[in-house]
C-alpha positions as CSV (number, residue, x, y, z in Angstrom):
1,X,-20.8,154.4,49.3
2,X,-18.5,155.1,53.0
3,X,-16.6,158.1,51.7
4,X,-13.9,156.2,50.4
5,X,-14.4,152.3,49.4
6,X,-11.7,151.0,51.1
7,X,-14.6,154.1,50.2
8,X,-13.6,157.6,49.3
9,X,-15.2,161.5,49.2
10,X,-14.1,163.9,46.7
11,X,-11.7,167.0,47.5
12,X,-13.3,170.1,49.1
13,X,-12.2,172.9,46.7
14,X,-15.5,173.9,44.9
15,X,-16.7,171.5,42.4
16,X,-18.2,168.4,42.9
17,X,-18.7,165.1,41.5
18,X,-22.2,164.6,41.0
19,X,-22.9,161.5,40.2
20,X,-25.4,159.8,42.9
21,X,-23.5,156.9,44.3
22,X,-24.9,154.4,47.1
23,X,-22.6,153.2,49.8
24,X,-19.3,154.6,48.5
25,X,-17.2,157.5,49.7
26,X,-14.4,159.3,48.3
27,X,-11.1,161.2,49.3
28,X,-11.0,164.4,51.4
29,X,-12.9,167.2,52.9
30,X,-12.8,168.6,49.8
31,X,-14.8,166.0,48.4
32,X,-17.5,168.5,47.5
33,X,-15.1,169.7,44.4
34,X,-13.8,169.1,41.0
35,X,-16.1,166.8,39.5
36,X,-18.6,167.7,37.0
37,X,-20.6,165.8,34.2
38,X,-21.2,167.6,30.7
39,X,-22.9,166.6,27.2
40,X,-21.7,167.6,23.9
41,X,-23.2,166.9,20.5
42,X,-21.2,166.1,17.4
43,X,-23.6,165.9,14.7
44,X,-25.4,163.3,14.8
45,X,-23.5,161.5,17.4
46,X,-24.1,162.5,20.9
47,X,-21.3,162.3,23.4
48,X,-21.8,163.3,26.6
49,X,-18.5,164.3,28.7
50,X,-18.5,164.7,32.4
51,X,-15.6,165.2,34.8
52,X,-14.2,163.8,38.2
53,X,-11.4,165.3,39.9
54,X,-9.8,161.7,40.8
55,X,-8.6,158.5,38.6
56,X,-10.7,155.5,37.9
57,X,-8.3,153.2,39.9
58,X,-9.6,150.0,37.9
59,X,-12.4,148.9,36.5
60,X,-12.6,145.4,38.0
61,X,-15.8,145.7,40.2
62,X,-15.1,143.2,42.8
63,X,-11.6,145.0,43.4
64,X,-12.1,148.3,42.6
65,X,-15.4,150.5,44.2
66,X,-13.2,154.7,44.9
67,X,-16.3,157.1,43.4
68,X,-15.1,157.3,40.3
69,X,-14.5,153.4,39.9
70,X,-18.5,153.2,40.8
71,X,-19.1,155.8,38.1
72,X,-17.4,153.6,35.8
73,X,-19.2,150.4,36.9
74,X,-22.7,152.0,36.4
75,X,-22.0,152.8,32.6
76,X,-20.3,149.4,32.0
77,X,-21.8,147.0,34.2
78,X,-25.2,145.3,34.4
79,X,-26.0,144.3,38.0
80,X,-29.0,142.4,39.0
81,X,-31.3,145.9,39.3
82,X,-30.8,149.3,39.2
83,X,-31.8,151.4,41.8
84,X,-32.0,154.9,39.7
85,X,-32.5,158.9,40.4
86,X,-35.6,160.0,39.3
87,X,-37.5,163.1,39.3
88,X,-38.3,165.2,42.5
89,X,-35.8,163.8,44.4
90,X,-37.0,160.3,44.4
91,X,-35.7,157.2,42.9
92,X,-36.8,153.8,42.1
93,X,-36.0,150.2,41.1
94,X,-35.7,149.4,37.7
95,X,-34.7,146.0,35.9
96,X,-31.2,145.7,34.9
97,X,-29.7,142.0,33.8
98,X,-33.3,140.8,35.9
99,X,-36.1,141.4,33.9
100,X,-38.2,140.4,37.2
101,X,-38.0,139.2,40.7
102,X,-39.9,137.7,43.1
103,X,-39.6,137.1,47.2
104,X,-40.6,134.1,49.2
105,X,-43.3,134.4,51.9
106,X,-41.3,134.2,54.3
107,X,-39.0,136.9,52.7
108,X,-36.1,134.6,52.4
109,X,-35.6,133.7,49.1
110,X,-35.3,136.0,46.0
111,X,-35.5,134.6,42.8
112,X,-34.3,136.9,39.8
113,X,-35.1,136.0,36.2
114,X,-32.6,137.2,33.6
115,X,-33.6,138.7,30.2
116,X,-33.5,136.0,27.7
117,X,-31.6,138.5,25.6
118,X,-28.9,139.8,28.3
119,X,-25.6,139.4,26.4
120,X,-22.1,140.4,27.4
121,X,-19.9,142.7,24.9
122,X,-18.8,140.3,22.8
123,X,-21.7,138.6,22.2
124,X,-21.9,135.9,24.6
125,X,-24.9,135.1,27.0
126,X,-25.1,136.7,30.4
127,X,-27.0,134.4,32.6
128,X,-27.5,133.2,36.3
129,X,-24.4,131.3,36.3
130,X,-22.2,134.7,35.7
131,X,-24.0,136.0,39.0
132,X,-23.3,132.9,41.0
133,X,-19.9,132.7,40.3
134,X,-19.2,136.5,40.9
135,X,-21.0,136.3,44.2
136,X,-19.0,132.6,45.3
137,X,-16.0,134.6,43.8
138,X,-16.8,137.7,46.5
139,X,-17.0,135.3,49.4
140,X,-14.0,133.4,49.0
141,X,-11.7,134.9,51.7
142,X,-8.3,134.1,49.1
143,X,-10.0,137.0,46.8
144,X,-10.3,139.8,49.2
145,X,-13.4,141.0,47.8
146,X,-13.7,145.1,49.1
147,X,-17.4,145.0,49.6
148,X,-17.9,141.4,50.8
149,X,-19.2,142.2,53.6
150,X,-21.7,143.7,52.4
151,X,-23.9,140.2,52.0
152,X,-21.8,138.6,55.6
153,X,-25.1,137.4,57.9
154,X,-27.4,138.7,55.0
155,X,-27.1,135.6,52.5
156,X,-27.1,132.2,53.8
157,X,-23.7,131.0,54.6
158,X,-22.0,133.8,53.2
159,X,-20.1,135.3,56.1
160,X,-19.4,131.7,56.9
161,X,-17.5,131.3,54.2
162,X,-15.5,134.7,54.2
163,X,-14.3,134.3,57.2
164,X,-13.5,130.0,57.2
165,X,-16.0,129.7,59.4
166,X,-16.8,126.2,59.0
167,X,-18.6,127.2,55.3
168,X,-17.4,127.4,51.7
169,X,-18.3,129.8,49.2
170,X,-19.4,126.7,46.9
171,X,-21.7,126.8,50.2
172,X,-23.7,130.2,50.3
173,X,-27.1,130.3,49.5
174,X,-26.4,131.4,45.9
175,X,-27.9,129.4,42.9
176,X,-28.5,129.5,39.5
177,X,-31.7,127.0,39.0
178,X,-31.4,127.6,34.9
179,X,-29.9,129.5,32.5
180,X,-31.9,132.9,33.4
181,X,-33.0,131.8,36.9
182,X,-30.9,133.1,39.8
183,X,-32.1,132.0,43.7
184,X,-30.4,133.9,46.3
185,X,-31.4,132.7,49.8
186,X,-31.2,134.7,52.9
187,X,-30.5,134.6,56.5
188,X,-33.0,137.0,57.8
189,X,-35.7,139.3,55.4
190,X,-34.8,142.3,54.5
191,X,-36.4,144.2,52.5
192,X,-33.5,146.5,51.8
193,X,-31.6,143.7,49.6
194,X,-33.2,145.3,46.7
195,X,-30.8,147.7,46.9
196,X,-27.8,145.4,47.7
197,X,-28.9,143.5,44.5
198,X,-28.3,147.0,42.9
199,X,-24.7,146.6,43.9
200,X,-23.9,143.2,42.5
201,X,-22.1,143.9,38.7
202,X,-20.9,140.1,37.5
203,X,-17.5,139.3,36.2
204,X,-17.1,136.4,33.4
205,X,-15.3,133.0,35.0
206,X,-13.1,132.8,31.4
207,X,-11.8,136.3,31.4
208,X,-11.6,136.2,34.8
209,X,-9.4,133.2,35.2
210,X,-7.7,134.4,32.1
211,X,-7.0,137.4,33.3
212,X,-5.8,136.9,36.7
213,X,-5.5,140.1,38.7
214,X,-5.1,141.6,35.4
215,X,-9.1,141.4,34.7
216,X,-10.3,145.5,34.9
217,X,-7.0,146.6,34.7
218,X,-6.9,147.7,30.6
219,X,-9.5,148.6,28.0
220,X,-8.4,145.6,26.4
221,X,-8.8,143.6,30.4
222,X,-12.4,143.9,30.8
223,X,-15.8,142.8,29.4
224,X,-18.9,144.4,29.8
225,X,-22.8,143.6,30.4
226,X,-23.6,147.5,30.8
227,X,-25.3,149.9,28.2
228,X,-21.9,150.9,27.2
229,X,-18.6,149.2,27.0
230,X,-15.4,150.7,27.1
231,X,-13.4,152.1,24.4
232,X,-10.0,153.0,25.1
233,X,-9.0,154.2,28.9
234,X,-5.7,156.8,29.8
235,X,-6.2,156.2,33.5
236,X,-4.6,160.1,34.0
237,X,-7.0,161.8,31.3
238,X,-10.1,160.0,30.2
239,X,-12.4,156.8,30.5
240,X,-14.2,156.8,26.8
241,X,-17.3,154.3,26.7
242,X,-19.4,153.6,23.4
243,X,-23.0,152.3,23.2
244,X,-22.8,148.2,23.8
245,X,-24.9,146.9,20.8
246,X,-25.4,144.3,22.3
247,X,-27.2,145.3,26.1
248,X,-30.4,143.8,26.2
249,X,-32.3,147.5,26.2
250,X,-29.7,148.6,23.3
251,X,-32.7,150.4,21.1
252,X,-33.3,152.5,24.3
253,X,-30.2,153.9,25.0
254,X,-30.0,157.7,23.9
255,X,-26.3,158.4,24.1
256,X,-24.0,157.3,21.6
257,X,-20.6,157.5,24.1
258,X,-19.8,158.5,27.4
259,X,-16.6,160.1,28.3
260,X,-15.5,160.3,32.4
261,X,-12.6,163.4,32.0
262,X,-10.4,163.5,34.8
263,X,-10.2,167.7,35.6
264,X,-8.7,168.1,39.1
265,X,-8.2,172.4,39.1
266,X,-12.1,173.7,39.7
267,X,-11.1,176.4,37.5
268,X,-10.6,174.2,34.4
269,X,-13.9,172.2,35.8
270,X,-16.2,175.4,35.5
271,X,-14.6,176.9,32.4
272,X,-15.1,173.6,30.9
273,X,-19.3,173.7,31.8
274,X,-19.3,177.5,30.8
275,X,-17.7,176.1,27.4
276,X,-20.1,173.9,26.6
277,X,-17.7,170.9,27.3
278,X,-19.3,169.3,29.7
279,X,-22.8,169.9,31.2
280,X,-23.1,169.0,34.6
281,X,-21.8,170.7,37.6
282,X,-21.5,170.9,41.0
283,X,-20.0,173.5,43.6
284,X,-19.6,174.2,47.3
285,X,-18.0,177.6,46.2
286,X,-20.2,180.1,46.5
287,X,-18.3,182.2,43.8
288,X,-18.1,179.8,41.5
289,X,-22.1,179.1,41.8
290,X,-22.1,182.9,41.2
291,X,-20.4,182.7,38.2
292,X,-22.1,179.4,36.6
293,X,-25.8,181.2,37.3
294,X,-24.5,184.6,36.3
295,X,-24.1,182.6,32.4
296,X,-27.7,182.0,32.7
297,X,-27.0,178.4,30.9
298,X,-28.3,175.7,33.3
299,X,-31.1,174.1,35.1
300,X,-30.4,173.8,39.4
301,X,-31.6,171.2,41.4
302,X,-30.5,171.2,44.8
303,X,-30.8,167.9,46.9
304,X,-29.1,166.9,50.3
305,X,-26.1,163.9,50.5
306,X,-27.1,160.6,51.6
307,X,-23.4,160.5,53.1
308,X,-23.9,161.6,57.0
309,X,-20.1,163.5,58.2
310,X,-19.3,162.3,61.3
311,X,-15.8,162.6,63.7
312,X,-14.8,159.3,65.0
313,X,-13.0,159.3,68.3
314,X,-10.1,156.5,68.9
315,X,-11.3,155.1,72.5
316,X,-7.7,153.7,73.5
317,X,-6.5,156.8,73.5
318,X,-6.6,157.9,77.6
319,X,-8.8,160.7,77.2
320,X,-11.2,159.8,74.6
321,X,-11.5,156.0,76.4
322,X,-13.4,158.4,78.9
323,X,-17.6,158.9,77.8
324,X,-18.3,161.9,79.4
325,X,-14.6,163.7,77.6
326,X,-16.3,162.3,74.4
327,X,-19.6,163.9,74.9
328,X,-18.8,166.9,76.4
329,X,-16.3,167.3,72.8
330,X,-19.3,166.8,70.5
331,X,-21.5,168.8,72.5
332,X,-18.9,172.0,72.2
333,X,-19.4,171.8,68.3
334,X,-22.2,173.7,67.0
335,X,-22.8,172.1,64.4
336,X,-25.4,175.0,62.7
337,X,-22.5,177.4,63.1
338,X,-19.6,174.8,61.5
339,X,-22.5,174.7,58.3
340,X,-22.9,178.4,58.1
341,X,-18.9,179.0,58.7
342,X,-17.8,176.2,56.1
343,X,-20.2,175.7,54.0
344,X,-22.0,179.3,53.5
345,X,-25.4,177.2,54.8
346,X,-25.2,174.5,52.0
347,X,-25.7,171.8,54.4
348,X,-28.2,169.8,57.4
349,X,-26.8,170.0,61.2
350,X,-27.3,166.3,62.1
351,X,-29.2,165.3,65.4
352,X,-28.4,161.5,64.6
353,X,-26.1,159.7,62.5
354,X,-29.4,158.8,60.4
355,X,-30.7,161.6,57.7
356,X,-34.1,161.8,58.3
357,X,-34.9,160.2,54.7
358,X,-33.2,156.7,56.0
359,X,-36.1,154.6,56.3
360,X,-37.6,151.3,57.8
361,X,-40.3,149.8,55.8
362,X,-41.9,152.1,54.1
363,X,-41.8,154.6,56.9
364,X,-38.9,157.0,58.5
365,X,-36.8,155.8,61.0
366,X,-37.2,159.0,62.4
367,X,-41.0,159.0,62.3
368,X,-41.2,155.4,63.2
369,X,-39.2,156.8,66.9
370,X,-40.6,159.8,67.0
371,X,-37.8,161.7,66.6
372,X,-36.3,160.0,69.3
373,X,-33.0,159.3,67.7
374,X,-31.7,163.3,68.2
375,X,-29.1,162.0,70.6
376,X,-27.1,165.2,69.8
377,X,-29.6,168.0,70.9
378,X,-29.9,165.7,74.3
379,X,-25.9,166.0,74.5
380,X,-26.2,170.0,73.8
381,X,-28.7,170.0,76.4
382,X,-26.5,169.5,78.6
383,X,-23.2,171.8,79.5
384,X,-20.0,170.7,77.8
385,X,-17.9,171.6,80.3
386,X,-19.2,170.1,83.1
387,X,-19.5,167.4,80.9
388,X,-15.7,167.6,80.9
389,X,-14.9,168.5,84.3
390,X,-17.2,165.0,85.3
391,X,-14.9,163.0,83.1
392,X,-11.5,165.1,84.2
393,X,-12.8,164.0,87.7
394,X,-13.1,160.3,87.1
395,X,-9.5,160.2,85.0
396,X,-8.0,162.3,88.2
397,X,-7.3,165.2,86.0
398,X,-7.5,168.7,87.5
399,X,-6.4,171.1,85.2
400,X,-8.5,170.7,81.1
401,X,-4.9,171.8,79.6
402,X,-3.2,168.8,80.2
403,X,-5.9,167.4,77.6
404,X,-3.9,166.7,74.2
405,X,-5.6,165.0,71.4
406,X,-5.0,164.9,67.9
407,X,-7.3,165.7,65.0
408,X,-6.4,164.2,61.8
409,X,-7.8,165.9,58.4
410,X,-9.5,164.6,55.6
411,X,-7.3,166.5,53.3
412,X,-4.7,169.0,52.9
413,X,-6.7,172.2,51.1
414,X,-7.7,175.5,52.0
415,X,-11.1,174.1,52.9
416,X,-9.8,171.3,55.3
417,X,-7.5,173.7,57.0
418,X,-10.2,176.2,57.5
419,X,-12.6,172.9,58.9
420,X,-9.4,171.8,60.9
421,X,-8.8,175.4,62.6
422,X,-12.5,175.9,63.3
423,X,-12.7,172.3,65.3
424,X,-9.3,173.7,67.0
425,X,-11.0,177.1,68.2
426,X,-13.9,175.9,69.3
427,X,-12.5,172.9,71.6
428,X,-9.8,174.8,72.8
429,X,-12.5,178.3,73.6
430,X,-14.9,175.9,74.9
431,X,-13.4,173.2,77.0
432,X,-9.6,173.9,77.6
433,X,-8.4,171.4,75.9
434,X,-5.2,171.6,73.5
435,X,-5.7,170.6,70.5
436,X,-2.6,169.3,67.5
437,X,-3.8,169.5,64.0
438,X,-2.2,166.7,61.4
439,X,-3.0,168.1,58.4
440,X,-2.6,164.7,55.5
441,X,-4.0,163.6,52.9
442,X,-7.0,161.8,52.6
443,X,-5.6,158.4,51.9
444,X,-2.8,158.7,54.6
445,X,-5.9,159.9,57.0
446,X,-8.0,156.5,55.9
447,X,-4.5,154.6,56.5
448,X,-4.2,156.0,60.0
449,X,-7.4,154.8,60.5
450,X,-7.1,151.5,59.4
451,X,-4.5,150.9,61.2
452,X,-6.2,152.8,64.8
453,X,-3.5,156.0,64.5
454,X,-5.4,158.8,65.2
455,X,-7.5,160.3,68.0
456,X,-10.2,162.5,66.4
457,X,-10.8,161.5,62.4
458,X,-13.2,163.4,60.2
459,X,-15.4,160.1,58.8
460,X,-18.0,159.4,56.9
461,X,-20.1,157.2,54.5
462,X,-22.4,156.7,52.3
463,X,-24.7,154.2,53.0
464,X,-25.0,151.6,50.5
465,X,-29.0,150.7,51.2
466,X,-31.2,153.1,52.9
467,X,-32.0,151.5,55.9
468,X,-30.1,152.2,59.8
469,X,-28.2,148.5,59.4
470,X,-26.5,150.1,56.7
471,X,-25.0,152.8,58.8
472,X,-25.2,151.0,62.0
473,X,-23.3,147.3,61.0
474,X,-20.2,149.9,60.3
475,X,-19.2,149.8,63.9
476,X,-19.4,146.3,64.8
477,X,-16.4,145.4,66.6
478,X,-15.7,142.3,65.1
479,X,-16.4,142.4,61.5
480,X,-17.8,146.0,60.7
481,X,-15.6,148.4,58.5
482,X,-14.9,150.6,61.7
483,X,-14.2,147.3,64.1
484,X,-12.8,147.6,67.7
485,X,-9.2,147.7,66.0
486,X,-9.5,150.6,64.2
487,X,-11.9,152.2,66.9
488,X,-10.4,150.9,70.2
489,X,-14.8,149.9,70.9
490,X,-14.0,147.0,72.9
491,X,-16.3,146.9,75.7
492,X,-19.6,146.1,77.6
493,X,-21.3,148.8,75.3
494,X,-19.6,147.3,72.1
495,X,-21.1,143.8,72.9
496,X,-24.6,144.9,73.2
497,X,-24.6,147.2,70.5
498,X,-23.4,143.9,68.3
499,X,-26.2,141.5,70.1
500,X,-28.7,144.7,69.1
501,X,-27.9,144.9,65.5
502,X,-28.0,140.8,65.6
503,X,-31.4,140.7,66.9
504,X,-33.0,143.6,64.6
505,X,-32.1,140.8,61.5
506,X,-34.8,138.8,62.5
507,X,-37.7,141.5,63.7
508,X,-40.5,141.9,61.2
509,X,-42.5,144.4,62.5
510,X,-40.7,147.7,61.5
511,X,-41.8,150.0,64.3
512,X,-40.0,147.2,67.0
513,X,-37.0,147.3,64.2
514,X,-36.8,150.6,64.4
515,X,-36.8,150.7,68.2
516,X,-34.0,148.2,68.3
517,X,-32.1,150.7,66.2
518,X,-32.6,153.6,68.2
519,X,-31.1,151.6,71.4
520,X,-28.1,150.7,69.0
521,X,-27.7,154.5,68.0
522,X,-27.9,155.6,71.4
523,X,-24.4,153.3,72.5
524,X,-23.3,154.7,69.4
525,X,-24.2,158.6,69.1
526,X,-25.1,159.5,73.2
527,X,-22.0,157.7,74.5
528,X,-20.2,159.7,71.7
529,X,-18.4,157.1,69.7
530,X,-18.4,159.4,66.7
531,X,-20.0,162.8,67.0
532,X,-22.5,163.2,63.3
533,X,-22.0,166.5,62.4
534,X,-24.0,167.1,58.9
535,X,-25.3,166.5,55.7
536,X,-23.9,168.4,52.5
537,X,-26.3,170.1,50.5
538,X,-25.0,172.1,47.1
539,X,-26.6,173.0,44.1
540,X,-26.2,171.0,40.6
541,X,-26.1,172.9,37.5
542,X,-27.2,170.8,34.3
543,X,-26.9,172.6,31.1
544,X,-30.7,173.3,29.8
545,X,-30.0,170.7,26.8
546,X,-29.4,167.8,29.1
547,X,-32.7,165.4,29.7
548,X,-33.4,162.9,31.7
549,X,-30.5,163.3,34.2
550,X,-31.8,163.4,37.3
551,X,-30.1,164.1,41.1
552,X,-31.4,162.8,43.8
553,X,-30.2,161.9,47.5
554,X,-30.2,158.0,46.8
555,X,-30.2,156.1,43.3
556,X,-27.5,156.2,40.5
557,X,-27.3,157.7,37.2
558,X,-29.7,155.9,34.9
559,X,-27.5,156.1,31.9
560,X,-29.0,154.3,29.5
561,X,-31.9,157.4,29.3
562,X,-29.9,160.6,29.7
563,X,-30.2,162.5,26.5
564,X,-29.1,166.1,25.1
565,X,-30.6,167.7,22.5
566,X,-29.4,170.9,20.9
């Protein structure tokens, strides 16, 4: 989910959109605010309304993947499997368009067999062939897939072929054997392609080709394999969805409509779940959590983000190209105090870029390293000034003042400023340093980035498996999101973090997986090529005659079982 898609957050006011999202991001700081899910019963129809505080940009889910685009694509779209909340603050893998799946030996070939009775909206068959041609559509480079690289060096061939590498995407290791038999072949195992399997939603070759760039663009552009299909669509108001009659689990399916509301002032948002009007909520403002327990309407569950914050430093600028100026800035933040001064405490100081729930196997990675991968505490071991002076020394710098840098927002509201003025005092208090806040918008901040304009950037992501690669292939200097143009990484270090990652593909044995990780994490966190900061942790209020919606750190909304009852 990285916290925009090109992967975006939310907006750090005070309510938050809740639904559970893997390996998407969203827009600003503030992305912990107005976005809020809600049920409401009109007699014997049940519509459930919830809210985001941003548009659904498209619904085309090749193109399209902002948080409230993924939203969308959960209700309407039937990928291969679902990986769902569930109770506790677990989730699991449940079938979706595969009734069943199966894995080679070897671990290098998946085979997913779709329900005889998978249909699209109108009627028509959904088979293998819909989910070959969406994946050969994804890695032909003229397409521009967003999340193609998701499957580069993970299916045969693939990356090949998205980047004319010799390969066409008539090439990858994608195949429907039959009608309802889909065989996906791999480079490597990996266990974790469960997950990416969770993320692949087809598209229909006629509607697609007749369509154009059109296709997801209109109630009356899209078709839809989901539990629910979409009824009518004001991009600046609402996204209504009905019950598809024709999904495959139809008879299941509790709700009768869905309707994403787009509420952007967290005022409206909490007066709306006080009202009745919609049933779900989330806040990062302690007074507004004090006024949605104080109506005594609402069940809490409180789970951590799977999405680790993190500042990225740009290593062409003159300073920051320096290590020891880059660790002795991330070990100046504490990052307990930035929790308890933002966030009232709602959040996890991160040690390592990895929450301690990303696993390897079945185990942590964490446990799996004994807790080896705290790169941060070593760094604040250490004294962040002399950790300054060392690098001044080797730059021929006498004088800490003559340090500018520049730390670009993720936002432009009260919260961001306060986060932006904190990072400010503490650098400048700390170290001697001068620091120039450029307060922007999100999306201007994500351009800057993209484009390697900036020197300190508030980042992000949410991974979209839970295993380290998912994190860690970010910063790959040649084809990861955060490459060596937009990070300046372009070094000795660089290299062998890329020959690392490389190498962990093909290790079996998850404790020498892990271990390759760790090494990888240590070029990456120790040498202070971004500085993980923490985990966001808020309550979620669902109104007491909402069932089955669960919230958990990873998995999605499982729509097709969330029921009210009043």
């Amino acid at each position: 989910m990285r916290k925009r898609t090109k992967m975006l957050a939310g907006i750090l006011a005070a309510v938050l959109v809740v639904g559970s999202l893997a390996g998407c991001g969203g827009g600003g700081d503030d992305k912990k605010s107005s976005g809020s899910d809600g049920a409401k019963s009109s007699g014997a129809e049940k519509v459930f309304n919830y809210s985001t505080n941003s548009v659904v940009i498209g619904l085309n889910p090749i193109m399209n993947t902002t948080q409230p685009d993924n939203e969308a694509h959960n209700l309407i779209c039937d990928p291969l499997v679902r990986n769902v909340a569930a109770k506790d603050n677990t989730n699991e893998d449940i079938p979706a368009a595969a009734e069943s799946w199966e894995v080679s030996e070897d671990g290098l070939t998946w085979t997913f067999k779709i329900h005889e009775n998978a249909k699209w909206s109108d009627g028509e068959p959904l088979t293998a062939n819909d989910f070959e041609y969406t994946l050969k559509l994804m890695a032909d480079p003229n397409t521009a897939a967003v999340n193609a690289w998701l499957f580069d060096g993970v299916i045969e061939n693939f990356g090949e072929a998205l980047y004319n590498n010799g390969k066409t995407p008539d090439e990858i290791g994608v195949k429907a054997v039959d009608d309802k038999t889909l065989e996906i072949k791999l480079v490597h195992p990996a266990s974790y392609f469960i997950e990416l399997a969770g993320s692949i939603y087809p598209v229909r070759q006629d509607k697609y080709e007749e369509w154009g760039d059109k296709y997801g663009s209109a109630a009356d552009k899209i078709i839809c394999s989901g539990p629910f299909k979409v009824e009518s669509w004001d991009q600046n108001t609402e996204l209504v969805c009905v019950k598809n009659e024709n999904y495959w689990d139809a008879e299941n399916i509790k709700l009768d409509k869905v309707v994403q509301k787009v509420i952007q002032e967290t005022s409206t948002a909490v007066q709306a779940f006080i009202n009745g009007e919609i049933d779900v909520i989330g806040t990062s403002d302690s007074n507004w959590i004090k006024t949605v327990e104080a109506a005594d309407m609402s069940n809490t569950t409180t789970v951590p983000d799977s999405a680790p914050e993190f500042l990225m430093f740009n290593v062409k600028n003159q300073y920051l190209s320096n290590t020891k100026i880059r660790q002795a800035i991330s070990a100046a933040i504490d990052r307990e105090a930035l929790v308890e001064a933002i966030w009232d405490g709602r959040g996890i100081a991160l040690s390592s870029v990895m929450p301690d729930t990303m696993k390897v196997g079945e185990k942590t990675y964490t446990e799996l390293v004994d807790g080896k991968n705290y790169f941060v505490k070593d760094l604040q071991e250490q004294d962040a000034k002399a950790l300054l002076e060392e690098g001044m020394k080797e730059l021929g710098i006498s004088d800490p003042s003559e340090i500018t840098v520049r730390y670009a927002s993720r936002g432009t509201t009260e919260l961001s400023k306060k986060m932006a003025e904190w990072y400010k005092q503490t650098w400048e208090e700390k170290l001697g340093i001068t620091v120039q806040i450029d307060m922007m918008e999100w999306n201007i901040m994500w351009d800057k980035i993209d484009a390697g304009d900036y020197d300190i950037a508030c980042g992000g992501w949410g991974p979209y498996y839970n295993e380290p690669s998912a994190v860690l292939t970010l910063f790959d200097p040649d084809n990861g999101y955060f490459n060596a143009e937009k990070t300046g990484w372009d070094n000795e270090d660089s290299k062998k973090f890329k020959e690392l990652c490389e190498s962990a593909k093909f290790v079996v044995d998850d404790k020498e997986k892990a271990e390759i990780y760790l090494q990888a994490e240590e070029l990456l966190v120790k040498n202070a090529l971004i500085a993980p900061i923490y985990l966001y942790e808020s309550p979620t209020f669902t109104a007491k005659y909402v069932k089955d919606y669960f919230v958990s750190t990873q998995g999605y909304r499982n729509w097709a079982r969330v029921d009210i009852e009043k």
